[in-house]
Every structure is written in C-alpha cells, then in structure tokens.
N, C-alpha and C positions, 0 to 999 in steps of 0.2 A: 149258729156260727160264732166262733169266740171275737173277743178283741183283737187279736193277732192274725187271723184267715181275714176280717173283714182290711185291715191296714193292708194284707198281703196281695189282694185284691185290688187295692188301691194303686197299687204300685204295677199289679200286673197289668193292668189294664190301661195306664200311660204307658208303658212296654212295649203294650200290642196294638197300641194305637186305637183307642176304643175310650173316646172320649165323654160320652154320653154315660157309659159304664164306672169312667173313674166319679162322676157326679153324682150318678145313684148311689154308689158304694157311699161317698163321703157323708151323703145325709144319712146312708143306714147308721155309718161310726157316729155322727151327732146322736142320734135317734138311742143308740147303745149306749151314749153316757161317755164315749170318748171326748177327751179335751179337743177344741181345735188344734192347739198345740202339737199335740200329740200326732193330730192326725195330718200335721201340715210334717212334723219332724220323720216320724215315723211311716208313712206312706208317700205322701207326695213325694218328698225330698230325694225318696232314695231312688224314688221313677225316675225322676226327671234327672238322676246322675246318673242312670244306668243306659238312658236316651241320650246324656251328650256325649259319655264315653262311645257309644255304640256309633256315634257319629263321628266323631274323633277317629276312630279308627277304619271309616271308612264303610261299616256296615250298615250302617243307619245313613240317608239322605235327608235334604231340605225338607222333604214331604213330610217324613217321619218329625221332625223339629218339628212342624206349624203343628200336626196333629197331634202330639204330644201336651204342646204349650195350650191347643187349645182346650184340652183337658184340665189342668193346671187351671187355667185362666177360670172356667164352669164351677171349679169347685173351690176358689177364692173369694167366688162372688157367693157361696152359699157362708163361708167359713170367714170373712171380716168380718161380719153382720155379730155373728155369736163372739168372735173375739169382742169387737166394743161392749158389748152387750156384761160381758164377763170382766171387762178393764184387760185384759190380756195386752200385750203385745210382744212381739217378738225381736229377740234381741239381733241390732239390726249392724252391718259393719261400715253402713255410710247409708246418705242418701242422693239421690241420681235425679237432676231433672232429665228429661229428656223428649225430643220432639225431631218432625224431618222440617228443614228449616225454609224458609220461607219461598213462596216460590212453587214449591215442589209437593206434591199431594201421592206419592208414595209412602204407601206404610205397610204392607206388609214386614219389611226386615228390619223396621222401627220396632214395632210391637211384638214382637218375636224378642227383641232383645230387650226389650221393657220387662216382658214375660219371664224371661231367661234369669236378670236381675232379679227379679221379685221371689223366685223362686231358691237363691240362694240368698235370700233375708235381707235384701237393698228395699231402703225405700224409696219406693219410685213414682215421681211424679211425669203421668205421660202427656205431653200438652197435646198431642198430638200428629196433622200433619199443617203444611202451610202456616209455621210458626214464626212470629215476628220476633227480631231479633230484643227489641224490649222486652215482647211476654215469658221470656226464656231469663232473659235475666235477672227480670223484677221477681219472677218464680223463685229465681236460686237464692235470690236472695231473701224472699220470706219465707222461704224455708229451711234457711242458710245450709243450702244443699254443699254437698264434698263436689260431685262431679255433677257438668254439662256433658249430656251427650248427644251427638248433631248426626245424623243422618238427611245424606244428597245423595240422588240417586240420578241425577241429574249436570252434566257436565257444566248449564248455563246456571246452577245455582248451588253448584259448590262454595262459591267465592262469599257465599251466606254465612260460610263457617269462619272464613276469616274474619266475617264484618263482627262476628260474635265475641271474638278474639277480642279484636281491637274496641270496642267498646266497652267489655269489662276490662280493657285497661284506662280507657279512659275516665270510667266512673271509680278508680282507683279498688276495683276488686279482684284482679287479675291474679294475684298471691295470695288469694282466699277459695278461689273453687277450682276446679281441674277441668276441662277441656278434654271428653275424646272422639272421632271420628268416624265415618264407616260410610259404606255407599260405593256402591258399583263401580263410578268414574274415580273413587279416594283412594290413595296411598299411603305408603309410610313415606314417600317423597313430599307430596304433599303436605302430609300432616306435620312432619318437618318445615316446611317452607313457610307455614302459618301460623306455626311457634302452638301446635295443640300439645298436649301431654301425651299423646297416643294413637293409636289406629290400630283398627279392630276389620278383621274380615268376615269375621260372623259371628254370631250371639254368643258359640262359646268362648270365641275369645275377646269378646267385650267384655262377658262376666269374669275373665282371668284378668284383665288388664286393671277391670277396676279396683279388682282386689290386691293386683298387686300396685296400685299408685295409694291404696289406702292401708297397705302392710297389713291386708285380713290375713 
C-alpha cells in the first residue's frame, strides 16, 4: 500500500467512524516512514474537516463528532510521542486552556471541544472536569494561553464562569486572555451578561469562534 492509500485510509476511516481503524492505519504511516506531520496534516486533518462539515450541514450527528474525535484522540496519543521524539511541532494559531468549571463533572462536550481544537492545530490544555477557578487561571497563565474556555452544563454552576471573568480581572489579566463559553443552560445572553468574549454551541463552533477572536 503506497503513502497516499495508507493517509487515505486514515481519513476514511474517521469518515466512517471506525476508530480503532484510524489508530491502526496511523502506526502502519509511522511503521512506513511517514512524518507525524504529515500524517497529522494529510489524513487526520482532512477527516475530521469532512466530519464537521458533514455535521454542519446536518448529515453527520453528536454520535458521529464523539466517534470521530475519538479516533483523532487514539491516534495523537500514538503521534505526540514520535513528534517530541523528532523535535517536531506543529505550527499552532493560539493556545486554549480549557476545563468544565467547578462544581460540575460533565465532560463529555468538554473533551469533544478540546478534541475539535487540537485537531485544527490549538494547543490545548484540558484541565479537565470540576476545575477550580485558580487552576484555570494559574494554567493560562503559565502557559500564557490566548483563550479560557469554560464549559457548565449545569444551571447551579454556570455562575463559575463569571467567578472566572472576574478574577482575571482582578489579578489584572483580563486584557491578556479571551474567555469563551458553552454548556447546555449557556447563552449568547449570558455570555454577554458576564462580559465572556464568546459562546459556542458546539465544538464546531468553538473551533470557529476561536479562530475568529484570534484572526487565524
């Protein structure tokens, strides 16, 4: 099988939702001499765009995103390993802390959009779930992350996202990272009301907002 069939596979197989399949393929591409690079640019990349479009437009569901992402996810844990290894890394258009904020131990739509991010070249740091509003901040800041991104899924611990707000203003960093939203009970009413930069109602369009608050 050439370079090209094995990548093409790569990409069919996040597609078809066949998770398991995009992870084998990816170690064949290591195994064959392809760069991670290559195999992150050239197969992953173009799956998981042809899975949000597909959702986008209504043909693809949530089920198809988590199954997709968790292929994605299988073959990044084979593929950072060989990036450090090689000094690789990939050129990235910000970086994302992000976690579901304290309180609240919901993560699936966390990690989906962590996933989603990482997939169009964000670097993402996931704290988690039940994340305290320090470890979020002390994060952004030593990683002097672009955006916070706060997931409540939770009516009684939305008000986490404000406390987030207001504490990076208090520690004078509020004009240094961006703030965006998401979670079931969130709005763009909301996220208005709390002074966030944004709100997102699902993965893919967290990854458009962020891109467009950081003019990728």
């Amino acid at each position: 099988m050439s370079n090209k069939e094995i990548l093409q596979r790569i990409t069919d197989s996040l597609v078809g939702g066949k998770p398991d399949e995009t992870e084998s393929y990816t170690a064949q591409a290591l195994d064959s001499g392809i760069e991670p690079l290559e195999i992150i640019d050239d197969g992953l990349i173009p799956g998981m765009d042809i899975v949000g479009d597909k959702f986008q437009t209504g043909e693809y569901f949530l089920p198809h995103l988590i199954i997709a992402a968790a292929g994605m996810k299988q073959s990044m844990e084979l593929l950072e390993p060989e990036l450090g290894r090689r000094h690789q890394t990939r050129k990235t258009p910000g970086t994302v802390v992000i976690g579901t904020v304290k309180g609240d131990i919901h993560e699936i739509g966390k990690s989906l959009v962590a996933t989603m991010l990482t997939a169009n070249g964000f670097e993402v740091h996931d704290l988690g779930v039940d994340v305290s509003t320090d470890s979020l901040i002390d994060k952004a800041a030593d990683s002097n992350a672009d955006i916070i991104a706060l997931s409540a899924l939770l009516t009684t611990t939305m008000t986490e996202q404000r406390k987030v707000i207001e504490e990076l203003t208090n520690r004078g960093l509020r004009d240094q990272v961006k703030v965006i939203v998401g979670g079931a009970p969130v709005s763009h009413d909301w996220s208005e009301t709390i002074g966030a930069d944004g709100y997102a109602e699902d993965a893919i369009g967290a990854v458009a907002l962020a891109k467009n608050l950081l003019l990728v």
